[in-house]
C-alpha positions as CSV (number, residue, x, y, z in Angstrom):
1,X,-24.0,-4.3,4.8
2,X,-20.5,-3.1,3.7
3,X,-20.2,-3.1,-0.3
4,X,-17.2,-2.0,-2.8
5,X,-16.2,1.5,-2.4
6,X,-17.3,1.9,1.6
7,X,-14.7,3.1,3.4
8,X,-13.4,0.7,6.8
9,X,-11.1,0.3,9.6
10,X,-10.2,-3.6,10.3
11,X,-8.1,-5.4,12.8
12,X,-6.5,-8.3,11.8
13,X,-4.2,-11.1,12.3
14,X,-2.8,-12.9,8.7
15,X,-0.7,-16.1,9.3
16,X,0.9,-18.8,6.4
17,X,1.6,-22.7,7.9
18,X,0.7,-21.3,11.0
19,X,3.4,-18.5,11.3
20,X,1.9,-14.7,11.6
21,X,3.1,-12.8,8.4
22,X,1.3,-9.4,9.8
23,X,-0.7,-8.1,12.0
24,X,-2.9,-5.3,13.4
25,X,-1.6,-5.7,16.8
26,X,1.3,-4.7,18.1
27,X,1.5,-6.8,21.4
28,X,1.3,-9.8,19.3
29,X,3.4,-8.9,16.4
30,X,6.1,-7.9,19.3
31,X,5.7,-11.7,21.0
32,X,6.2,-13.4,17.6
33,X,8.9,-11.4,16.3
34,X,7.8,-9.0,13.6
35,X,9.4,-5.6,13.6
36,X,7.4,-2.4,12.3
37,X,4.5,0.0,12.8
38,X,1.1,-2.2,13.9
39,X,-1.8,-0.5,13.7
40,X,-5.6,-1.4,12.8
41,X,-6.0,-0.9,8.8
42,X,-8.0,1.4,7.3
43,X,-8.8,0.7,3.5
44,X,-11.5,1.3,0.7
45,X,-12.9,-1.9,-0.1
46,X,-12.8,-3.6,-3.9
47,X,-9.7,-0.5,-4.9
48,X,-6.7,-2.9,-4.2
49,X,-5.8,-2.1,-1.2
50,X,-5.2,-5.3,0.0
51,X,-5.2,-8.5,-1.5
52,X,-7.9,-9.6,-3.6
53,X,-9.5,-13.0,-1.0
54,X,-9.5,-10.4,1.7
55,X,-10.5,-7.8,0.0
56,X,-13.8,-9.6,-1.2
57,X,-14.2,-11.3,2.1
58,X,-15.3,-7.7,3.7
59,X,-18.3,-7.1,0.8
60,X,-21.4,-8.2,2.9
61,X,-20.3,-8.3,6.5
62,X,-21.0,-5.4,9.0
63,X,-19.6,-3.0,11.8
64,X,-18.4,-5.5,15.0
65,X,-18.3,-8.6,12.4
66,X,-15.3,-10.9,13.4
67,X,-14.5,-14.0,10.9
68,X,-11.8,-16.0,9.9
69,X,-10.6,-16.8,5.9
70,X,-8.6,-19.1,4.1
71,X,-7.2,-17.4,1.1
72,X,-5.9,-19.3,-1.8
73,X,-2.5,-17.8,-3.5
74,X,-4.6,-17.0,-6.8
75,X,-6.5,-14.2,-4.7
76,X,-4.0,-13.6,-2.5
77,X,-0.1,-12.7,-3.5
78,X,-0.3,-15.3,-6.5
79,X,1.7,-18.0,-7.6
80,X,5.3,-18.9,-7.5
81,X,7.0,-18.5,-10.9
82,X,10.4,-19.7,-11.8
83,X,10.7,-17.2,-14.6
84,X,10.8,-14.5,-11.7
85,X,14.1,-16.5,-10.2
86,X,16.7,-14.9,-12.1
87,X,20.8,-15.5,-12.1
88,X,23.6,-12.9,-12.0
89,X,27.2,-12.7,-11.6
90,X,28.5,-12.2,-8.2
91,X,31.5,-10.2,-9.5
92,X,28.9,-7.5,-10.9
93,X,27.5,-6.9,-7.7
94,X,30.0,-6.8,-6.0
95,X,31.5,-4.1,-8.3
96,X,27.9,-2.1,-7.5
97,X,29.1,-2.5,-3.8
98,X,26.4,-5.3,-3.2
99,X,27.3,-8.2,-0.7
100,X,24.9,-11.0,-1.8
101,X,24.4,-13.2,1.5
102,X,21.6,-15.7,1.2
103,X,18.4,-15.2,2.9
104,X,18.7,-10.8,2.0
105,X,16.5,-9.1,0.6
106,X,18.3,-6.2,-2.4
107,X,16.7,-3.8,-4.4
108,X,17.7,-4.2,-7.8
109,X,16.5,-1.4,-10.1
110,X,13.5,-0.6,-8.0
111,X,12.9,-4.7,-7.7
112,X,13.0,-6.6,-4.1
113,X,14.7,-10.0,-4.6
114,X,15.7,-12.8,-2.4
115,X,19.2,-14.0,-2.5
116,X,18.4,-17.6,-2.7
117,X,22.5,-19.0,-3.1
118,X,25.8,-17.6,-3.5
119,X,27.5,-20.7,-5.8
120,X,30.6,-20.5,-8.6
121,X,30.7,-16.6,-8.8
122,X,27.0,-17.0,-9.4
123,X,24.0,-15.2,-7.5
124,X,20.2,-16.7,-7.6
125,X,18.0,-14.5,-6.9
126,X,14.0,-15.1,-6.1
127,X,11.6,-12.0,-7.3
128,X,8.4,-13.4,-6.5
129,X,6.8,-12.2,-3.1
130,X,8.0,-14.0,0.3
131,X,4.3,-15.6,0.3
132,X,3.8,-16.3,-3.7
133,X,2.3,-19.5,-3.8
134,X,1.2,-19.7,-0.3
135,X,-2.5,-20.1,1.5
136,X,-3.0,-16.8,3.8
137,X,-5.0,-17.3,7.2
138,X,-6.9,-14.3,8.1
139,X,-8.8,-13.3,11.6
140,X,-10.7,-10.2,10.8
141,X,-12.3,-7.7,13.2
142,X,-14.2,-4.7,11.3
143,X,-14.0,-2.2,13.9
144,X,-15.6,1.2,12.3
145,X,-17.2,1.8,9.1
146,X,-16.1,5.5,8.1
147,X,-18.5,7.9,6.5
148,X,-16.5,11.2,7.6
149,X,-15.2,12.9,4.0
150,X,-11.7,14.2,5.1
151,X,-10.7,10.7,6.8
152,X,-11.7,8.9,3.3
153,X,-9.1,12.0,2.3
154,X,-6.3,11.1,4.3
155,X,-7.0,7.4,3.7
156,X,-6.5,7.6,0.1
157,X,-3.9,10.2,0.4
158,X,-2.0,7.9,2.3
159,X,-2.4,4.4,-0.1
160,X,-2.0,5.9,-3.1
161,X,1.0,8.6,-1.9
162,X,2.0,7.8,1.2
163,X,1.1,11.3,2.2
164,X,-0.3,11.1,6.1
165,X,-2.1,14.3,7.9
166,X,-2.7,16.6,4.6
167,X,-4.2,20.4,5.0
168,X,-7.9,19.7,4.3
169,X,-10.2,22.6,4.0
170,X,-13.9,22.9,2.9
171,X,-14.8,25.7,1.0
172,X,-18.8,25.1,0.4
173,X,-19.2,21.7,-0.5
174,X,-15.8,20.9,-1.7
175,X,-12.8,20.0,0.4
176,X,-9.2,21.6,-0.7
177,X,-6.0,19.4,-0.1
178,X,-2.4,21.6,0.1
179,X,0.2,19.3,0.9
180,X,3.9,19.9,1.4
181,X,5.4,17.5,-0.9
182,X,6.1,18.8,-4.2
183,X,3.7,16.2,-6.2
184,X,4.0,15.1,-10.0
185,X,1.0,16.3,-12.6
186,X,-0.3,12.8,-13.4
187,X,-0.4,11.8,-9.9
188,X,-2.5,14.5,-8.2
189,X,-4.9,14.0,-11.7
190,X,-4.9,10.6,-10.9
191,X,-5.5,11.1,-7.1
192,X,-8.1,13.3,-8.2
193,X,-9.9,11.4,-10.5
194,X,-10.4,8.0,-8.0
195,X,-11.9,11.1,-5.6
196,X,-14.3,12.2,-8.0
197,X,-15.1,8.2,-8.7
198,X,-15.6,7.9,-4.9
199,X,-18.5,10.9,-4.7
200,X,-15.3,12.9,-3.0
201,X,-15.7,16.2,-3.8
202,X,-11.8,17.5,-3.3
203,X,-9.3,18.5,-5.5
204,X,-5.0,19.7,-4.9
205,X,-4.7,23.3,-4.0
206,X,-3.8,25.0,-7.0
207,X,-0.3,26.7,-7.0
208,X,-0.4,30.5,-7.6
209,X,1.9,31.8,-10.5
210,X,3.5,34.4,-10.5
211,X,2.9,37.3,-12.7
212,X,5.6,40.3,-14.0
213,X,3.5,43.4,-14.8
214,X,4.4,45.0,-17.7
215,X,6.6,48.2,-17.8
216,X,4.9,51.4,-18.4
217,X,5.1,52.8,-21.6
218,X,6.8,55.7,-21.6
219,X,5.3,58.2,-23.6
């Protein structure tokens, strides 16, 4: 029986009021309109991968389990909040070269908002997420449970940096990661750490320094 911290791949099918949000499968996300990359999810269950109702909904089912679940908006992208609707003056953004059109999603400071109206040289825009406050429909197919070391690697790798196909070697019992991206301190420590919390035993390939000998003395 799967638990927190086993590693699995799912296919799955998540709809609100009847209308498919995402997917796992491409031939369906193409028929209903969804643009992107569709491919079955791999994911370590009870780290946050994915929201908390499905999450929890995998701890006790098994490899070839299918099920369906309702997930309230508490465990899933939470409520809507009218704090999180905020307004700002259309001649601002327009002098950041931003068109506000309703219905457009703009990143403001790192921040995805809705445009909700354009009114009076005034912009409303909606912060919370497209399905805050919303019950989530889920069809889930666990398709592998994964036991291999360097795919739990390159799942991690991928959540947490969005780094896909690392270098993995093993010297002895430990696995070595070099990757190409130039990665900050606190983030490969961090990386490192949920590893070593997982029974992974890997760590970053250390960067050699360089060393000036020192001039010879002359005598």
């Amino acid at each position: 029986m799967l638990q927190k911290d086993d590693f699995v791949q799912i296919e799955y099918e998540g709809r609100s009021n009847g209308k498919l949000f995402d997917t796992s499968n491409a031939e369906l996300a193409k028929k209903e309109g969804l643009n992107g990359e569709f491919t079955p999810l791999e994911l370590c269950i009870g780290r946050n991968y994915v929201v908390k109702g499905l999450d929890e909904s995998l701890i006790g089912k098994k490899e070839g389990d299918e099920f369906e679940v309702e997930i309230s908006p508490e465990k899933g992208y939470g409520n809507w909040e009218s704090q999180r609707v905020k307004v700002f003056s259309l001649k601002d953004l327009i002098a950041n070269k931003i068109n506000p059109i309703p219905g457009l999603y703009i990143n403001m400071g790192g921040v995805i908002g809705m445009v909700r109206s354009v009114t009076s040289g005034r912009v409303r825009m909606d912060f919370n997420h497209p399905l805050a406050g919303k019950t989530l429909d889920y069809k889930v197919r666990i398709t592998k449970i994964i036991n291999d070391a360097k795919e739990k690697i390159n799942i991690l790798l991928n959540a947490r940096l969005r780094i896909k196909n690392p270098e993995i070697t093993q010297e002895g019992e430990k696995y070595i990661i070099a990757v190409k991206e130039k990665l900050p301190e606190q983030l490969i420590k961090a990386a490192e750490k949920e590893m070593a919390d997982l029974k992974i035993n890997a760590e970053f390939k250390k960067e050699k320094t360089e060393t000036t000998p020192e001039k010879e003395k002359k005598e």
